[in-house]
C-alpha positions in Angstrom: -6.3 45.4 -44.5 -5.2 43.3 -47.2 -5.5 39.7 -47.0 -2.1 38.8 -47.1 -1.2 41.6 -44.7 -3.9 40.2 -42.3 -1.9 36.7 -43.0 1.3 38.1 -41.8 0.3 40.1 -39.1 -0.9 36.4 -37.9 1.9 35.0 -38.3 3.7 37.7 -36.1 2.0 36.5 -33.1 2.7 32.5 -34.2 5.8 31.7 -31.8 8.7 28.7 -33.0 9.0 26.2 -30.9 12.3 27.7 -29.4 9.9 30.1 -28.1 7.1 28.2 -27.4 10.5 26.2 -24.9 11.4 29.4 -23.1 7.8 30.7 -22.3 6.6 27.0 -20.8 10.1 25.8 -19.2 10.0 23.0 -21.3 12.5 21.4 -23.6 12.0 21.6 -27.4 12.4 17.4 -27.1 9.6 17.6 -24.7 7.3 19.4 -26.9 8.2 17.6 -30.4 7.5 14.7 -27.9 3.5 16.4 -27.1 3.7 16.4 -30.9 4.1 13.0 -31.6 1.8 11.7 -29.0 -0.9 13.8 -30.5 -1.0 16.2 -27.4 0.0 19.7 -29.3 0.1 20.7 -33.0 1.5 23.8 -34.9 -1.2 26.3 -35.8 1.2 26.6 -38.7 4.7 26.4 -40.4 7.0 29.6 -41.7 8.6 29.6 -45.0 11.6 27.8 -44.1 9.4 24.5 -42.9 9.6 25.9 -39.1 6.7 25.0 -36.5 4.6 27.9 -35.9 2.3 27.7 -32.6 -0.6 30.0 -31.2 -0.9 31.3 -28.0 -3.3 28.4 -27.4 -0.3 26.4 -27.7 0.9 27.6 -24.5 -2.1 27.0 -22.4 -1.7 23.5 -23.9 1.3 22.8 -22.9 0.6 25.0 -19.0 -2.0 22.0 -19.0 -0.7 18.7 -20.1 2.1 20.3 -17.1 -0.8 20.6 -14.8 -2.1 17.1 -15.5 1.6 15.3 -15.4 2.1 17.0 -12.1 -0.9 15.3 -11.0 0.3 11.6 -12.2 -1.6 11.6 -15.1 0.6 10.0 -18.1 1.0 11.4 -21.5 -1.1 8.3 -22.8 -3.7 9.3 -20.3 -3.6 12.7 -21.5 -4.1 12.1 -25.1 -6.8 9.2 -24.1 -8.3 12.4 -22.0 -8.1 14.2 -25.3 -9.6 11.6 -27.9 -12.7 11.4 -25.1 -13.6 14.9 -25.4 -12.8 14.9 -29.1 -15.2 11.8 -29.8 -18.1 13.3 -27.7 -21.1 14.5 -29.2 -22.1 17.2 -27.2 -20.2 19.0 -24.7 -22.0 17.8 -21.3 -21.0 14.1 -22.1 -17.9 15.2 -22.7 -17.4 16.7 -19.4 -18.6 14.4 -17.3 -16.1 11.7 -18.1 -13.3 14.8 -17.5 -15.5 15.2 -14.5 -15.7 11.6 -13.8 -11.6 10.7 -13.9 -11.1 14.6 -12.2 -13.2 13.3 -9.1 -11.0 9.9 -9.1 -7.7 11.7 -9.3 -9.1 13.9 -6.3 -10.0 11.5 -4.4 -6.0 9.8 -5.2 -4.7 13.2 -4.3 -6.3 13.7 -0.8 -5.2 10.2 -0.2 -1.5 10.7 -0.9 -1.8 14.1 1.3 -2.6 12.2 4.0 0.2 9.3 4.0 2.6 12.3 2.8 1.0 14.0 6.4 1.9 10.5 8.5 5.0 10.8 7.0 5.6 14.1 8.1 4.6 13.4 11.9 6.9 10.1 11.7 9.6 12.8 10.3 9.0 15.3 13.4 8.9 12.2 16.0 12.2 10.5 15.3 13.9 14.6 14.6 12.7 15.5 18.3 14.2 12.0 19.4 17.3 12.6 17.7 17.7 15.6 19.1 17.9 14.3 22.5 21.0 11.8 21.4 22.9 15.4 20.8 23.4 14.9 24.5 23.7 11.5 24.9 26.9 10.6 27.2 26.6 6.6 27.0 29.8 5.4 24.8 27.6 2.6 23.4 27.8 1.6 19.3 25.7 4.1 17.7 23.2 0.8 16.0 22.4 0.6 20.4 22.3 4.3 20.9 18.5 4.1 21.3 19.0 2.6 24.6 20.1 5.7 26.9 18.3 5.7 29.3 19.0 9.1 30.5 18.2 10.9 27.0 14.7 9.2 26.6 13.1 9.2 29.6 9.9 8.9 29.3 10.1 7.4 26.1 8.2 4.3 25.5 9.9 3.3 22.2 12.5 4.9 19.5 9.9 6.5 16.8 9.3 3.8 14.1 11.8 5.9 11.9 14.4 5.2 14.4 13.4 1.8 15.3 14.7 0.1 12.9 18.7 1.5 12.7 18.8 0.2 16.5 19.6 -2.7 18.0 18.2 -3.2 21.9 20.2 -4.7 24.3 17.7 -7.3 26.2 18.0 -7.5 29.7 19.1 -10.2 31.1 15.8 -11.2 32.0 13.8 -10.3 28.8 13.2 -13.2 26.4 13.4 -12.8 22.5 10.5 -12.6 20.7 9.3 -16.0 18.5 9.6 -15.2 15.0 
């Protein structure tokens, strides 16, 4: 095989960015924006000046994905990038990836758990509401909360709830100091 056959056979696997757009579900802005900030680069460009990228190209871009998805900005990314680049030898270079990986974990598995509060406040206050389908009282619906009937048994509207309602204090029951 010639050389320049061996060049354009190359280039037949070299995708345009249009390409590159459709493969990744991303915008073309998004990846001429990857470009500028350092984060992608053509592996070449055709005759007519168009950006030719490799298949590497699109595990690039499957990964700066990965890494937004997981909060990590593209400044991050590229600082991420210039780390690795700058490292001498490969193990230093993976242990500060392993380093901000084991930060971002420990982030992660944070947020789970407030996102799992959340979702138990979420099921409280939809069970609650569920008992107001049958509510009879013709009260304003900011003093709902008070049926008595509905919520037996209920020590207090879930903390969802809590605050759209307004309890009437009996006649008896003082107001709280602020």
């Amino acid at each position: 095989m010639t050389e320049r056959t061996e060049q354009n056979a190359r280039k037949a696997r070299l995708l345009k960015v249009g390409e590159v757009a459709r493969r990744t579900g991303k915008s073309v802005r998004a990846l001429r924006l990857y470009e500028s900030e350092g984060l992608l680069a053509p592996s070449a460009r055709s005759r007519g000046g168009f950006r030719l990228y490799g298949p590497d190209a699109l595990v690039r871009v499957y990964w700066i994905a990965k890494l937004q998805d997981l909060g990590f900005s593209l400044a991050q990314i590229r600082s991420l990038l210039r780390t690795v680049e700058a490292s001498r030898r490969a193990p230093e270079a993976m242990e500060s990836v392993r380093e901000l990986f084991k930060g971002k974990l420990e982030a992660t598995r944070s947020q789970i758990a407030r996102l799992r509060e959340l979702e138990r406040d979420l099921e409280e206050s939809l069970a609650y509401l569920e008992g107001c389908r049958t509510c009879e009282e013709e009260a304003a619906a900011d003093v709902c909360a008070s049926c008595s009937t509905v919520h037996a048994g209920v020590a207090a509207a879930p903390s969802l709830v809590a605050g759209l309602v307004r309890r009437r204090p009996s006649p008896t029951e003082e107001f709280p100091k602020p």
